[in-house]
C-alpha positions as CSV (number, residue, x, y, z in Angstrom):
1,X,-26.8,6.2,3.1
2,X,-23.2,5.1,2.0
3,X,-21.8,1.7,3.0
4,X,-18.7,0.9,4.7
5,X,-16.2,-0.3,2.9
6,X,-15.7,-4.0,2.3
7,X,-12.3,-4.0,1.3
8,X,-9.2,-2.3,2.1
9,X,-5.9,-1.4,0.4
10,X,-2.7,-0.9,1.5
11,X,-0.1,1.4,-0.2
12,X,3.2,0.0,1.5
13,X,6.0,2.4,1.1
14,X,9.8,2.4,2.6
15,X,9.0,5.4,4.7
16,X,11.7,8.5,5.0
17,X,13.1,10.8,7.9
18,X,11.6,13.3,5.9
19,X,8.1,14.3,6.5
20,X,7.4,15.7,2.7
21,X,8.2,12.0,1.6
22,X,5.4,11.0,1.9
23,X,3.0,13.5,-0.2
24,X,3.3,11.6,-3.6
25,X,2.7,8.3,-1.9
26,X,-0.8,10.2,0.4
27,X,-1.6,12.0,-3.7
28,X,-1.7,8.1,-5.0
29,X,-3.6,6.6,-1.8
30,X,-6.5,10.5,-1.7
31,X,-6.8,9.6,-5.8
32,X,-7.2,5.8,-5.2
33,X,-9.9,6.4,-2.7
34,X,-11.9,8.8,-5.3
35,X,-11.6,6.3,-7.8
36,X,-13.0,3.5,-5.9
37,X,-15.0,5.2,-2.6
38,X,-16.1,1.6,-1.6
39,X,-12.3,1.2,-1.1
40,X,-10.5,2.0,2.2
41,X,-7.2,3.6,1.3
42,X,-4.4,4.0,3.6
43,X,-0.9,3.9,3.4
44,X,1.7,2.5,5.8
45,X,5.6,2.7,6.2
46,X,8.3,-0.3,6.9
47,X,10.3,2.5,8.8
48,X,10.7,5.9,9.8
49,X,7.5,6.9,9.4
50,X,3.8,6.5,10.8
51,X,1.6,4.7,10.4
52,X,3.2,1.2,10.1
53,X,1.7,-2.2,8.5
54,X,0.7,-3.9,11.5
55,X,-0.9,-0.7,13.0
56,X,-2.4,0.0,9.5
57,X,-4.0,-3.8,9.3
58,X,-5.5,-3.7,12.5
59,X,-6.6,-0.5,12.3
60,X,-8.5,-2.0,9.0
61,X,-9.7,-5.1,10.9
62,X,-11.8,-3.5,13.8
63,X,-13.2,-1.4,11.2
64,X,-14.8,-4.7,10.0
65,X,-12.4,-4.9,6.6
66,X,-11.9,-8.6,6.1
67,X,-10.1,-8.8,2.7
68,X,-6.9,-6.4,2.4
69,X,-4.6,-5.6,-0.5
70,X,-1.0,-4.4,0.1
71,X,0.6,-2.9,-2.8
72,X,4.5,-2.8,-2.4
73,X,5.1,1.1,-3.9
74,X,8.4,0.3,-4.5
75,X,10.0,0.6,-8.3
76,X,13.0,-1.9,-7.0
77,X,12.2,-5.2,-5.7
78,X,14.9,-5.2,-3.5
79,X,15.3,-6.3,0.3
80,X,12.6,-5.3,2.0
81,X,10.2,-6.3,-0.8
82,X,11.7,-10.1,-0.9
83,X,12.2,-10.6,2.5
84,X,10.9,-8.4,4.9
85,X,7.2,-7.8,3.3
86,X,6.8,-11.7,3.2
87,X,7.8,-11.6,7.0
88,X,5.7,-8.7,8.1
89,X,2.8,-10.8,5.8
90,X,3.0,-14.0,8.0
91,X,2.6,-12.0,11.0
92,X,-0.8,-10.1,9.8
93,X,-1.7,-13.3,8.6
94,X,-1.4,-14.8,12.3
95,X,-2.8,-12.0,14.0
96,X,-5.6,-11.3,12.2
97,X,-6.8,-15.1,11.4
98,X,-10.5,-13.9,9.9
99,X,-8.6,-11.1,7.2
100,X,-7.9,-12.3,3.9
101,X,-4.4,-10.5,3.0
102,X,-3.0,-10.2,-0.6
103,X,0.0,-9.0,-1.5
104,X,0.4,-7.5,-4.7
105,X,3.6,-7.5,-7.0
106,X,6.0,-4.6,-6.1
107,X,4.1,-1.8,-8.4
108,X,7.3,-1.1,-10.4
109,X,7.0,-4.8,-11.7
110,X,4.0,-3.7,-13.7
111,X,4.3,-3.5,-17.2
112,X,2.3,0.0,-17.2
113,X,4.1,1.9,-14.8
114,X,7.1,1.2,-16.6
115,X,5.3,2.2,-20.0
116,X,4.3,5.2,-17.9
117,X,7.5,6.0,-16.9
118,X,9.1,6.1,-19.7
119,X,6.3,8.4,-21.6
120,X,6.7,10.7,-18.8
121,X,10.8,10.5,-19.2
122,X,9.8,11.2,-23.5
123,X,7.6,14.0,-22.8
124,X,9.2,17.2,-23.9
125,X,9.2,19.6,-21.0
């Protein structure tokens, strides 16, 4: 019998008007969660799209998750990384007292994905 997950991580992504968007961001979250199955993987928008942070968080914490990693997908750190995560953070953090949140660096502050990139930008078509 599998266990439920002890942990949960969220992919936070800007979100778009356009629903196909969000298939590279849904391709990163389904490959996260076969890599790590003890893992609950979801990913949540700032705007436009469904389902948010906060509904995403608490969704996590009546499954029983009490330690959650957001992972800003963003390759800028602009705006809504500085200010606007760190808000929504405070929030989750009040209304969900017994969750241990981390945030993560914004993912295109890693040293790897920009190693990555630039392989990928190399690679002869």
């Amino acid at each position: 019998m599998a266990t439920a997950p002890q942990r949960g991580l969220i992919l936070f992504a800007h979100g778009s008007r356009d629903p196909q968007w969000r298939t590279p961001m849904e391709a990163v979250a389904t490959r996260t969660a076969a890599l790590d199955p003890q893992t609950l993987t979801r990913c949540a928008y700032l705007e436009l799209m469904e389902p948010d942070l906060p509904t995403c968080a608490a969704d996590m914490a009546a499954q029983g998750i009490r330690a959650i990693t957001i992972v800003p997908m963003f390759l800028g750190v602009g705006r809504h990384a500085r200010e606007d995560l760190p808000v929504l953070l405070q929030e989750l953090t009040a209304r969900h007292p017994d969750v241990r949140f981390e945030l993560r660096p914004s993912i295109g502050e890693d040293a790897r994905v920009v190693d990555m990139l630039a392989r990928i930008v190399l690679a002869p078509d």
